[in-house]
C-alpha positions, 0 to 999 in steps of 0.5 A, a space after each residue: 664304903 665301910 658300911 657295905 663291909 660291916 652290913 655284909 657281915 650281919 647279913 650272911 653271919 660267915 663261920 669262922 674257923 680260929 686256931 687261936 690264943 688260948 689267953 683270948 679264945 673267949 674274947 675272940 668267940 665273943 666278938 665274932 658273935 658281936 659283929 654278926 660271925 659266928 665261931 668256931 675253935 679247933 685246933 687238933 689235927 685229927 679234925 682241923 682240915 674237915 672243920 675248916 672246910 665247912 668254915 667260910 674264913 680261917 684266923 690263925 693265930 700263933 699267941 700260944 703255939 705250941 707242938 700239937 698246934 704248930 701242925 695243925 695251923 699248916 693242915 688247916 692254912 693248906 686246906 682253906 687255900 685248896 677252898 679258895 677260902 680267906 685265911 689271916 695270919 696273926 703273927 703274935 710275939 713274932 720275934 720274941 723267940 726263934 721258936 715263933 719267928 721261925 713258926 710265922 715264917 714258914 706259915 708265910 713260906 707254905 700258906 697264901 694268906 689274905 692278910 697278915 695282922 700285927 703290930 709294927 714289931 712283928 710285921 718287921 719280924 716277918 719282913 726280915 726273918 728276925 726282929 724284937 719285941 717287948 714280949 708280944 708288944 711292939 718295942 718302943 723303937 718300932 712305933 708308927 707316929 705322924 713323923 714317920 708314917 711315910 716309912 710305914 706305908 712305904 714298908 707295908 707296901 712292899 711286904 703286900 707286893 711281896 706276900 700278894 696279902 693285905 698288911 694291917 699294922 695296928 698301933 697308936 696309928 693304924 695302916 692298913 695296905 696292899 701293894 699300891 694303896 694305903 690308909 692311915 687309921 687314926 680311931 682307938 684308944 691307949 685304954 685298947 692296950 691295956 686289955 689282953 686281946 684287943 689284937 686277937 679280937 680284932 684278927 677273928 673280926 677281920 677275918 669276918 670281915 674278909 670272909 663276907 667280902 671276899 671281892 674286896 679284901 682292902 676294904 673289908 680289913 679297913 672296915 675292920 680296923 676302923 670298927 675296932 678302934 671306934 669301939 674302943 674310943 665309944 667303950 671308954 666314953 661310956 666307963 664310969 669313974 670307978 671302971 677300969 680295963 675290966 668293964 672296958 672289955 666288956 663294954 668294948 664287946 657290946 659296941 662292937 655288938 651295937 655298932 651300925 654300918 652308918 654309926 662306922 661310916 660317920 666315925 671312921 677317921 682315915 685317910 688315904 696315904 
């Protein structure tokens, strides 16, 4: 299952069009071209409508929105809708400022998203209107554990239902979900969470991901999330005693250029909720 999803990235190498963090954009580029995409950043309004109409995916990402991008991401967002193209919002810092939440809002109000990537902070934000966050980290209080899992599928059921996207909420443990089916993904590393981007990365690979299966959104984000989370447990094994979070980015981009269909299928650890 989760193989097909990755093989079908590599075969057919899908164009992905980020208005993304300026703090990841390099992250993002890279790991769209490790996992067999291909990238490209715009984000003026003057051209962002024609650029992702020759795209096959959008990755909107508001971690440095600002007013010149703000119109762009609805230009853009409306324009992939018009092509029946997959688009995902990834809500950074969704709650951090009125500023953001207000943004990631309205996207969702205007745009009809595949799926929606965050953390469990920012997927609340979205679901209520208002929220916190430790900046763009998720606060303490949200943390998704063994103990409380059921809470969390159950909310990301409910914002699929209401918003007709796939919800990935990423963290310690993974959920990935629609409005009636939900897995828990137990793959990763803490070491992921402390690089800037890790998120990022994974929001333009996910985008991939949807764009090469466009009959299997469910799937093609859960391959995702597994394949990420994977790579971060197989970039940190391969670290030596002198290698910190620096090399760990590195190496995390080179098992995501490495990593097989069957390597994921025999490495995913999820389960259905």
């Amino acid at each position: 299952m989760l193989k097909e999803m990755l093989d079908n990235v590599r075969a057919t190498t899908p164009l992905i069009h980020n208005i993304t963090n300026y703090v990841t954009v390099n992250d993002c580029a890279n790991t769209l071209l490790a996992c067999g995409g291909a990238p490209i950043m715009s984000d003026d309004r003057e051209e962002v409508e024609e650029i992702t109409s020759i795209c096959g995916g959008l990755n909107i990402n508001i971690g440095t929105l600002n007013g010149n991008t703000i119109p762009s991401m609805f230009l853009a967002g409306k324009k992939a809708n018009e092509l029946s193209h997959p688009v995902l919002l990834d809500p950074v810092g969704a709650g951090a400022s009125s500023l953001r939440t207000r943004t990631a809002c309205k996207l969702m109000d205007e745009i009809h998203f595949t799926a929606i990537r965050g953390n469990i902070s920012e997927i609340k934000t979205l679901a209520l209107g208002s929220g916190s966050t430790k900046g763009v980290d998720a606060d303490v209080a949200d943390v998704i554990t063994r103990e409380n899992i059921k809470d969390g599928v159950r909310f990301a059921k409910e914002l699929s239902a209401k918003t007709n996207a796939v919800v990935a909420i990423t963290g310690a443990i993974d959920i990935v979900a629609n409005s009636s089916t939900a897995y828990a993904i137990y793959n990763g590393h803490p070491i992921l969470s402390k690089i800037t981007g890790s998120g990022c990365m994974l929001s333009a690979m996910t985008t991939a991901y949807l764009t090469a299966n466009p009959t299997q959104p469910l799937t093609a984000v859960l391959a995702a999330v597994c394949a990420m989370g994977l790579c971060g447990e197989l970039a940190f094994a391969h670290l030596g005693a002198q290698e910190g979070n620096s090399t760990f980015r590195n190496k995390l981009i080179d098992q995501i250029y490495c990593l097989t269909g069957d390597l994921l299928e025999s490495g995913a650890r999820y389960e259905l909720q």
